[in-house]
C-alpha positions as CSV (number, residue, x, y, z in Angstrom):
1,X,21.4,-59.0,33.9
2,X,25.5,-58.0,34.1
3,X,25.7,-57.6,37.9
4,X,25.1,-53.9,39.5
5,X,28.8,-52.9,40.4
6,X,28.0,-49.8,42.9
7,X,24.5,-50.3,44.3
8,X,25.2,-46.2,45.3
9,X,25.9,-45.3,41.9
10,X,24.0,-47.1,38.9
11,X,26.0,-44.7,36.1
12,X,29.3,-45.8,37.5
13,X,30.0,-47.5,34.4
14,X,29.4,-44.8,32.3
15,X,31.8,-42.6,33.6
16,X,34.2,-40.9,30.8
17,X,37.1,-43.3,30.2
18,X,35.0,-46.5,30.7
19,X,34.2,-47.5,26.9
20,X,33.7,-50.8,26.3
21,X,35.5,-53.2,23.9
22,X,32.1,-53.3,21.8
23,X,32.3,-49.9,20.9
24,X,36.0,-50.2,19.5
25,X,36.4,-49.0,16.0
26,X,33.1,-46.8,16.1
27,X,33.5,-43.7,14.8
28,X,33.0,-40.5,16.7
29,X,29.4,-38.8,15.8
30,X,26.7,-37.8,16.6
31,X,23.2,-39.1,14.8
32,X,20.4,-37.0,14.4
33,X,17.0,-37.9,13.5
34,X,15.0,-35.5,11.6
35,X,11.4,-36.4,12.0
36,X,9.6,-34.6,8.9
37,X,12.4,-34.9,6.5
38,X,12.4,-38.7,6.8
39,X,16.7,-38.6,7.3
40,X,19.6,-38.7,10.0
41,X,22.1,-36.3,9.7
42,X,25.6,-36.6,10.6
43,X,27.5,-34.5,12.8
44,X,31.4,-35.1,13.6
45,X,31.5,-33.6,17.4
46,X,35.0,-33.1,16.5
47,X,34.9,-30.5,14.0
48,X,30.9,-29.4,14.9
49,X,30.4,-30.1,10.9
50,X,27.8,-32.6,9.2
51,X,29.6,-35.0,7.4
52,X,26.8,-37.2,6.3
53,X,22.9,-37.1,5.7
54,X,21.0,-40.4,4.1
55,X,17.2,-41.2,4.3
56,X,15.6,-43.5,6.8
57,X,12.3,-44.7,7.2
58,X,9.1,-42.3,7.9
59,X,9.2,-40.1,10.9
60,X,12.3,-41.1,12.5
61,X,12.0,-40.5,16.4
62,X,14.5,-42.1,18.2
63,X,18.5,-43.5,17.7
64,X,18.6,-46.2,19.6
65,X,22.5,-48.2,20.6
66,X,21.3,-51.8,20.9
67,X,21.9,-54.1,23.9
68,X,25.3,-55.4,22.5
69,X,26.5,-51.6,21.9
70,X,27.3,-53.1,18.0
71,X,24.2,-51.6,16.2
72,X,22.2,-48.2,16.1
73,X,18.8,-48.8,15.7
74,X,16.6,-45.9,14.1
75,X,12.9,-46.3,15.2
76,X,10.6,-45.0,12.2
77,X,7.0,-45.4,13.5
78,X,5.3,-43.3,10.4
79,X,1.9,-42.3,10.5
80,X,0.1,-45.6,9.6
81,X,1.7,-49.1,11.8
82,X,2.1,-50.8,8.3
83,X,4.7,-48.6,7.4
84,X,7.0,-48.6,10.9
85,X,10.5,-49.7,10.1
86,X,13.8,-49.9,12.1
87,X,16.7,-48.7,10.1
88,X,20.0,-50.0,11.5
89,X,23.2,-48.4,11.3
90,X,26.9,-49.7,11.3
91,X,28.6,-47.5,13.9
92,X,31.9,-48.3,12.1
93,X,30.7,-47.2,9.2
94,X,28.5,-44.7,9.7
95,X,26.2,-45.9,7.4
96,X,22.9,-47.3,7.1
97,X,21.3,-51.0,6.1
98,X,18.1,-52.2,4.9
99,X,14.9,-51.1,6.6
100,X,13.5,-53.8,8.6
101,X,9.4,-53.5,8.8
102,X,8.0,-53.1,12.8
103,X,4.9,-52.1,13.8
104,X,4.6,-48.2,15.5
105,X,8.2,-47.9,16.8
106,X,8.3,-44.7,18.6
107,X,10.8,-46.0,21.4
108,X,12.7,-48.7,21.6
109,X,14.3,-50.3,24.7
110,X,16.3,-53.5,25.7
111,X,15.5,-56.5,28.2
112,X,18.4,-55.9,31.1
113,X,19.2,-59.5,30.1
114,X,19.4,-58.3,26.5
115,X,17.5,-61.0,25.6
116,X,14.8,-59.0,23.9
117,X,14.6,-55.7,22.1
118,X,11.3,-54.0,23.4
119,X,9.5,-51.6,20.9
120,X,7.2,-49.1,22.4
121,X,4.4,-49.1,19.6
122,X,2.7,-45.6,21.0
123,X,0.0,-45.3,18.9
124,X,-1.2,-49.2,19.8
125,X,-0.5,-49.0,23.7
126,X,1.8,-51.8,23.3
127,X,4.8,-53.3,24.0
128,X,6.3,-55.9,21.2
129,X,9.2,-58.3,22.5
130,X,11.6,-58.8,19.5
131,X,14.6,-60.5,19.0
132,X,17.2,-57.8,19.2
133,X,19.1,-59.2,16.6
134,X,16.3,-60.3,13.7
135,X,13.7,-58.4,15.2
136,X,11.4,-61.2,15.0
137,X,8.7,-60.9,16.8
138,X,8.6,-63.2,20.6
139,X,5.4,-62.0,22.5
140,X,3.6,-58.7,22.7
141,X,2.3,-57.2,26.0
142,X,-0.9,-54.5,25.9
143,X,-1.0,-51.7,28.4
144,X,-4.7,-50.3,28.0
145,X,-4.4,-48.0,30.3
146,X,-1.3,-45.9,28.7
147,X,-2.6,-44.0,25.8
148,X,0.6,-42.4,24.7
149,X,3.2,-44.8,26.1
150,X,6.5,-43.5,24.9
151,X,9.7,-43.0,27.8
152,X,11.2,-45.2,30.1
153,X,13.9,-46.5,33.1
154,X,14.4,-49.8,34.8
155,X,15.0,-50.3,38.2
156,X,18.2,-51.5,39.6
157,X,17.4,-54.8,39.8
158,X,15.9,-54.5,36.3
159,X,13.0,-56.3,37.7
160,X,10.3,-53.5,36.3
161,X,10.3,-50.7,34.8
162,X,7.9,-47.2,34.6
163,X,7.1,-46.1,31.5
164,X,4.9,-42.6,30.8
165,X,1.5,-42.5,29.5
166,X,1.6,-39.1,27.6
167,X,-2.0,-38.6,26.8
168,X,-3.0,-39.3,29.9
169,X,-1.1,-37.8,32.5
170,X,-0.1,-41.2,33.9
171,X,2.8,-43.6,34.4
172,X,2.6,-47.8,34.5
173,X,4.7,-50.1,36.0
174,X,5.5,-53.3,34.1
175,X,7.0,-56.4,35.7
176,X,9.9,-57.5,33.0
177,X,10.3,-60.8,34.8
178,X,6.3,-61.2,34.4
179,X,5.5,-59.8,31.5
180,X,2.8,-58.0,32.8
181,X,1.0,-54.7,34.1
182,X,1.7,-54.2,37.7
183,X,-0.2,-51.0,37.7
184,X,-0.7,-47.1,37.2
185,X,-0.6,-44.1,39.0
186,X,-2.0,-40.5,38.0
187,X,0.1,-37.7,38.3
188,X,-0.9,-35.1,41.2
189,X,-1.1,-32.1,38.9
190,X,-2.5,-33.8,35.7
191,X,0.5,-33.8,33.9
192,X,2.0,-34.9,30.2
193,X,4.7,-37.1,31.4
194,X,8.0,-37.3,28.9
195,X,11.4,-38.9,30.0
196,X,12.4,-41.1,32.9
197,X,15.5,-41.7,34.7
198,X,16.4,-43.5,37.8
199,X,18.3,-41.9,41.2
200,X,22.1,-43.0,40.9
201,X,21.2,-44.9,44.2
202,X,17.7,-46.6,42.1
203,X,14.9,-45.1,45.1
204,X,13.6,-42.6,43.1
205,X,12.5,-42.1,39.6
206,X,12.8,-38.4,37.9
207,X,10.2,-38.0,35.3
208,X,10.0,-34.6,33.2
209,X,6.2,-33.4,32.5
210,X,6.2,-31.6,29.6
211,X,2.9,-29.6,30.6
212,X,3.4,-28.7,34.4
213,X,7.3,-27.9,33.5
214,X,9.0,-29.7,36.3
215,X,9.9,-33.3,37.0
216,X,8.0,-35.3,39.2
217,X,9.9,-37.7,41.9
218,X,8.5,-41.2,41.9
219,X,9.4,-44.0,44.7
220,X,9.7,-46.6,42.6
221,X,9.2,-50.0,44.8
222,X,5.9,-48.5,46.2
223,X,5.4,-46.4,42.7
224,X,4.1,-43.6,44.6
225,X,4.9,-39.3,44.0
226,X,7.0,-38.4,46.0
227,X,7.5,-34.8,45.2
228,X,7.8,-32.2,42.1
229,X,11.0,-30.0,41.3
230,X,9.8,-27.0,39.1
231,X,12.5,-26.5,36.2
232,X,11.2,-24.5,33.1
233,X,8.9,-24.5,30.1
234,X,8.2,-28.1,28.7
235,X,9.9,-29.9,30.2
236,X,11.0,-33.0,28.3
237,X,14.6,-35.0,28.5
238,X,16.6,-36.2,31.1
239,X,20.3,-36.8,31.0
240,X,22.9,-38.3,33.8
241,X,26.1,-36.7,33.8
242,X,28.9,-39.0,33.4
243,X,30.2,-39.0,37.0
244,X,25.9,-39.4,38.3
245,X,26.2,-36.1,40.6
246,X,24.1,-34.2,38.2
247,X,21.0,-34.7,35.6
248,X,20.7,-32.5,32.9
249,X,16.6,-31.6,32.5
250,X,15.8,-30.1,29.1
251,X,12.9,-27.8,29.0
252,X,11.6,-27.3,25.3
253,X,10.1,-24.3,25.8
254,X,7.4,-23.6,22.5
255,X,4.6,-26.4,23.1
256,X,3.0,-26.8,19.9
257,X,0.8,-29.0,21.8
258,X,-0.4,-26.0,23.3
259,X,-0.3,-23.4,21.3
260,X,1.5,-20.0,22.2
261,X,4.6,-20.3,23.8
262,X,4.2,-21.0,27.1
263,X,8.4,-19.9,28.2
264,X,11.7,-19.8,26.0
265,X,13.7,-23.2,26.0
266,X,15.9,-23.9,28.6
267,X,18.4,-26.4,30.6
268,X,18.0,-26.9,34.3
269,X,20.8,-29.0,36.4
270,X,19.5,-30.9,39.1
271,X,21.6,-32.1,42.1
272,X,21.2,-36.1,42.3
273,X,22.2,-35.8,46.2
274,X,20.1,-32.8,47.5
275,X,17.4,-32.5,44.4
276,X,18.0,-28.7,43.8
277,X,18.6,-27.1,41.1
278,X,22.4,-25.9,40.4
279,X,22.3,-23.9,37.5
280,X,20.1,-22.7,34.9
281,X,20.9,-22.3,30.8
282,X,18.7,-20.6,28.9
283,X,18.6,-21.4,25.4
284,X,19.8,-18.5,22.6
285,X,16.7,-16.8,21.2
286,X,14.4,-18.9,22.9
287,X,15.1,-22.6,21.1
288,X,13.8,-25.4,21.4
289,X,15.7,-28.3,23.4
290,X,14.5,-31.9,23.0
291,X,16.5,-35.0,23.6
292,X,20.0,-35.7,23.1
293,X,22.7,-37.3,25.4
294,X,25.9,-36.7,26.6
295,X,29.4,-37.1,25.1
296,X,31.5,-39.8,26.1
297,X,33.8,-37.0,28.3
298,X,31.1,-35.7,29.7
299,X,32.1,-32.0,28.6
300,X,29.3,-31.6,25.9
301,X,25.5,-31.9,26.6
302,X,23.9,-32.8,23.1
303,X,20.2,-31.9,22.2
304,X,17.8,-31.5,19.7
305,X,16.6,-28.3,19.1
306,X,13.1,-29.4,17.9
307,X,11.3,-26.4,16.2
308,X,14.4,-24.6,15.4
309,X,16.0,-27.6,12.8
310,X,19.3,-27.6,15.0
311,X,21.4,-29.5,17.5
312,X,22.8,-27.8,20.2
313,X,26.6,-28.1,22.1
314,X,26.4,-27.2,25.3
315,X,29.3,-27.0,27.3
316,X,28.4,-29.0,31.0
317,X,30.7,-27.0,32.6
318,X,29.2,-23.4,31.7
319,X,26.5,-23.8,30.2
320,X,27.8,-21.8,26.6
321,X,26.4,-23.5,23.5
322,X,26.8,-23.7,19.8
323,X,24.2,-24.5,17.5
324,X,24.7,-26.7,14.0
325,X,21.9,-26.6,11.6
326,X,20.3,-30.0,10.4
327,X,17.2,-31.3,9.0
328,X,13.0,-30.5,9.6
329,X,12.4,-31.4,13.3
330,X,14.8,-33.4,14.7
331,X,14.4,-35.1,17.7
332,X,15.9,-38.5,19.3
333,X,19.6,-37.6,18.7
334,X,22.4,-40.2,19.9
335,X,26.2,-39.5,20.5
336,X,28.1,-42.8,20.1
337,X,30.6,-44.0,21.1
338,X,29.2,-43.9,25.2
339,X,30.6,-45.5,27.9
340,X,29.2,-48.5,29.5
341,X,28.8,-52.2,29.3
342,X,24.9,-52.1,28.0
343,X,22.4,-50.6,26.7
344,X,18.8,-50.4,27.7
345,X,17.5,-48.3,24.8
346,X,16.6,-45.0,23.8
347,X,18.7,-42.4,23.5
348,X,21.8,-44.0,25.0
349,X,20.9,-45.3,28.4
350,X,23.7,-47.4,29.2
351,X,24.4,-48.8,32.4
């Protein structure tokens, strides 16, 4: 794993300014996966316009920057695991390649050594170690006890890593060095875990709950709660900001899950340093905030607006958005370029 350059501050290296060499020649956009139109629209953050749409595989989820910070990886996990794909994009280009079959590819994360890409096959409670190149498949590791295994964060060390158990209300803890199932924990209030992301300083582990609207605090070396931050209505993604003083918690608000509406969408901003919360956005009409990431100067918060077939551009310093239509449910969005010297999958969490 590249070496951890402020043990105080794991997002040092993504601070605005610090783009790798990798990422040279990428163009400027932002990729959005729309989940029941089967495509990824194109936004230039520029300009706020769509410059490109072009089909994908089935149910796209997730826009995943690959280890090496040279590919986009779309994860397609369709409705059947015969039909999963991974549709890679050129981030020179913009454009897409060739469908590459996979089984269940909801999520998709990296090996801190980069020597594997790790797809989170939800339906199958599985993880498959690929090569992150060729995808070929190297080993595959079952966690039984994870129905709905979807989100995760490595510790500093990149020694393990938690990943949520959606259906259940539960987290795991796998040992990457292993390859195996360390264990799980319940969540105190019975919860329907989402996002994970690690303290700047790696003790604690933030995970949103979608169903008690808050995110949980997790001490990650004895995987124990810690404590709960309440934050607003579905909660659901979790973004650094790009100096690590602040993580942006997106609450979705409607929860078809549920039912009614439970609370209009919303962004909290948490305090890394004292775990308060800092500021509150609420979402135009209500909305529908998902998951996103931020831009590479750390002024614009981008999210999904997932019932409402939009992105949001929120403005990190007060909170004022714009909204650009796209396709039917979109979800995983990606900005690229990011700072950083790696990736460890989803969404764009570099390190």
């Amino acid at each position: 794993m590249p070496p951890v350059i402020d043990p105080n501050n794991l997002y040092s290296e993504i601070q605005a300014g610090k783009l790798s060499p990798a990422v040279s020649g990428a163009l400027p956009r932002v990729y959005v996966p729309n989940r029941q139109s089967n495509d990824v629209t194109v936004i230039d953050p520029a300009t706020l316009k769509v410059v490109d749409r072009f089909p994908v595989g089935i149910n796209p989820q997730h826009v995943v920057p690959s280890w090496d910070l040279k590919t986009l990886w779309v994860a397609n996990n369709a409705e059947h695991r015969s039909e999963g794909s991974l549709t890679p994009i050129n981030p020179t280009t913009g454009k897409p390649g060739k469908n590459i079959p996979v089984d269940d590819p909801y999520n998709m994360y990296f090996t801190p050594d980069g020597h594997s890409a790790v797809i989170v096959d939800e339906a199958l409670k599985r993880l498959d170690f690929r090569d992150p190149q060729t995808m070929k498949l190297q080993s595959s590791l079952e966690v039984p006890g994870c129905a709905g295994i979807n989100h995760a964060d490595f510790s500093r060390d990149g020694r393990f890593a938690i990943f949520t158990c959606e259906f259940q209300g539960k987290l795991a803890k796998i040992d990457f060095v292993e390859r195996k199932v360390v264990g799980y924990i319940t969540l105190s209030k019975g919860g329907m875990p989402q996002d994970v992301r690690i303290s700047p300083d790696g003790k604690i582990f933030f995970v949103a709950d979608m169903k008690v609207d808050g995110v949980f605090l997790i001490d990650g070396d004895k995987f124990t709660e810690v404590g709960f931050i309440k934050t607003g209505a579905g909660t659901h993604g979790l973004y650094p900001s790009r100096d690590g003083s602040k993580l942006y918690v997106a609450n979705r608000g409607i929860n078809k899950v549920f039912g009614p509406p439970r609370g209009k969408g919303s962004v909290s901003v948490i305090d890394f340093a004292t775990h308060k919360i800092v500021a509150t956005w609420p979402i135009p009409r209500g909305g529908s905030p998902d998951m996103g990431n931020v831009s590479a100067n750390g002024k614009v918060l981008w999210l999904s607006g997932r019932f409402d077939n939009v992105v949001y551009a929120i403005d990190t310093t007060t909170g004022k958005m714009k909204s650009i239509p796209v396709g039917k449910e979109p979800h995983g969005l990606t900005v690229w370029p990011q700072p950083g010297r790696y990736s460890l999958g989803h969404t764009g969490n570099l390190r």
